[in-house]
N, C-alpha and C positions, 0 to 999 in steps of 0.2 A: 021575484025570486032571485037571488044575491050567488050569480055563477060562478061566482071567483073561486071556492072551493072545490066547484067539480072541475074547475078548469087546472087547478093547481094539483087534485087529486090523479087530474089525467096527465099533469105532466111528470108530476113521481112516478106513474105508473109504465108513463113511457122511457123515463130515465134509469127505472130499476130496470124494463126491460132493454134496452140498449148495455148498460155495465153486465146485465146476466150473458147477452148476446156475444158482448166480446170476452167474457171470462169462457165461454163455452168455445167459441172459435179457436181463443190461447189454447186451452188444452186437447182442444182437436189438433191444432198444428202440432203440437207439442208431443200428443199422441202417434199421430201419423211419420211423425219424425223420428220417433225411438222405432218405431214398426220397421220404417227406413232402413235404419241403422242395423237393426236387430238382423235384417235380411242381406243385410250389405257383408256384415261380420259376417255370418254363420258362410254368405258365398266364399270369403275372400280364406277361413281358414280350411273350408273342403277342396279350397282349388291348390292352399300351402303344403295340404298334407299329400293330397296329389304330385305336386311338384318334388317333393321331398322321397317320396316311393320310385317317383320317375330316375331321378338321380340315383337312388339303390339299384334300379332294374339294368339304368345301364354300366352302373361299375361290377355288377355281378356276371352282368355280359364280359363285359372285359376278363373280368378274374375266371372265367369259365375258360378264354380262348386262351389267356395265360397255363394256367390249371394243367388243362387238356395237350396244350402241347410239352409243357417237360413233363406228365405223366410218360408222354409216347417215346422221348427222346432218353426216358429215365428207366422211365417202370417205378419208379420211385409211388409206393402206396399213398406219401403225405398227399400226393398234387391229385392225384382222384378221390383223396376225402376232400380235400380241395372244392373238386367238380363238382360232387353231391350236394356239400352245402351249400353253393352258389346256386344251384338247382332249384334244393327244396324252396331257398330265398326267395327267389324268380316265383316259384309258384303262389307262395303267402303274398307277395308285393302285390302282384297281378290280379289277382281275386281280391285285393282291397281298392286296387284303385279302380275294377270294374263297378265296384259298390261305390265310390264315392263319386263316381260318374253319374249315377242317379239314372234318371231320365232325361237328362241331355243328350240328344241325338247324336251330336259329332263328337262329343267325347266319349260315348257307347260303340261310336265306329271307331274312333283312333285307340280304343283301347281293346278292340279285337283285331285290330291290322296288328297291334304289337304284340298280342298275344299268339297274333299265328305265325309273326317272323319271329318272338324268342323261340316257339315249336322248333320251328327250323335247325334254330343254333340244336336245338337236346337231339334233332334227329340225326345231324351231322355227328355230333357227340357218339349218339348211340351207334352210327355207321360205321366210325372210324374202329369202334373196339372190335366190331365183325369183321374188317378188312386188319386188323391187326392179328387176329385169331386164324387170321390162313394167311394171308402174306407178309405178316409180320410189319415191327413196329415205324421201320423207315415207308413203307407203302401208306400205311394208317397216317402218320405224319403227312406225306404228301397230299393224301386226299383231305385233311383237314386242311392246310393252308391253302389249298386247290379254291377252297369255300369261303377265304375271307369274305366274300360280300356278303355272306348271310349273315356273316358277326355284324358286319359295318351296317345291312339295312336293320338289324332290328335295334341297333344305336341311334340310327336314325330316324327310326318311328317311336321312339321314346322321348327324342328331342323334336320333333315336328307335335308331338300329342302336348309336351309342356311346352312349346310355343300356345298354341291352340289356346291351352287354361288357362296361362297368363293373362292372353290377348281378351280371353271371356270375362275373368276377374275386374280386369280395366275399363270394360265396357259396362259390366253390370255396376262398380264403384260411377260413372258417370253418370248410368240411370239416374241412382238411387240418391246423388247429390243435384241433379240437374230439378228445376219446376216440375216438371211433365210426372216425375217417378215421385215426386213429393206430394202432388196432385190426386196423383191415384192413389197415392197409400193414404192419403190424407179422406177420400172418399168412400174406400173402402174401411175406414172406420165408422163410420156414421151410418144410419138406417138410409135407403136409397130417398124413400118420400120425405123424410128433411131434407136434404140435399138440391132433391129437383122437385119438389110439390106433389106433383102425381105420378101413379104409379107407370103409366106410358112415358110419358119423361121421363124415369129416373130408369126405365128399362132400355130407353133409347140412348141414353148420355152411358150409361156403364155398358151397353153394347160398345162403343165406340173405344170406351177408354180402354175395356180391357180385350 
């Protein structure tokens, strides 16, 4: 019997499967790559719009401590529609960047540390017009500038919160370009038992990976 055909027949069979093997691998990587990217973008514009709210929260800080004092020195009505608006600001900014905080732990906490020190700025706010309503407007003045540091700490937990999301962006941009994060995404595209044979394998290597 004349084996040259089953042997030729077995080696087209291993040649189509070797070119299918690496066409399947290209668009796994390829796959696992857009996944990459896809996660990398969507971090990199939730942490810009973050950054972008952060810089509103503290120039509204500012325009509040502006606002608030030639209101007191004034009585001038423009400079406490002034206050309001920077207020209501503060509050819209804040409730969106708590939302685009997600479930990131330390950005859910640096975004309630700033929410409790702009509190502060409105409670000093709100103090001053009761201390102006009985000892008039040069007292109310004093006790506001008395309080700079409350302006200055919730300026500064606005720029300590976008350090943070910066510093996060940079690090998840490294994952997501580095092997390791390319690996995993590359993994978690594919059925676990291609990957690692069996199904205790593929439960023990994706224990690890992820």
């Amino acid at each position: 019997m004349n084996r040259c055909p089953l042997r030729f027949a077995a080696t087209v069979t291993i040649g189509v499967a070797a070119a299918l093997l690496i066409t399947w691998s290209a668009m796994t990587v390829s796959n696992a790559y857009s996944q990459s990217m896809a996660a990398m973008n969507d971090s990199f514009n939730r942490g810009l719009s973050a950054v972008y709210l952060l810089d509103d929260v503290r120039n509204n800080v500012d325009r509040i401590s502006i606002d608030q004092r030639a209101f007191l020195s004034t009585t001038d009505l423009r400079f406490l529609d002034g206050v309001w608006s920077s207020a209501l600001n503060l509050d819209r900014h804040l409730e969106a960047i708590s939302a685009l905080a997600g479930t990131d732990g330390e950005q859910r906490a640096g975004a309630a540390r700033l929410s409790g020190a702009t509190r502060q700025v409105l409670e000093c706010v709100a103090r001053s017009y009761d201390i102006r309503d009985v000892r008039g407007s040069r007292a109310a003045l004093a006790f506001f500038d008395a309080h700079e540091d409350v302006i200055s700490e919730a300026k500064a937990q606005a720029d300590q919160l976008k350090i943070g999301i910066v510093l996060n962006i940079s690090d998840r941009i490294a994952n997501a370009g580095g092997r390791g994060g390319l690996l995993k995404a590359m993994l978690r595209s594919i059925p676990a038992e291609a990957a690692f044979g069996s199904v205790p394998n593929a439960r023990l290597a994706f224990g690890v990976l992820r």
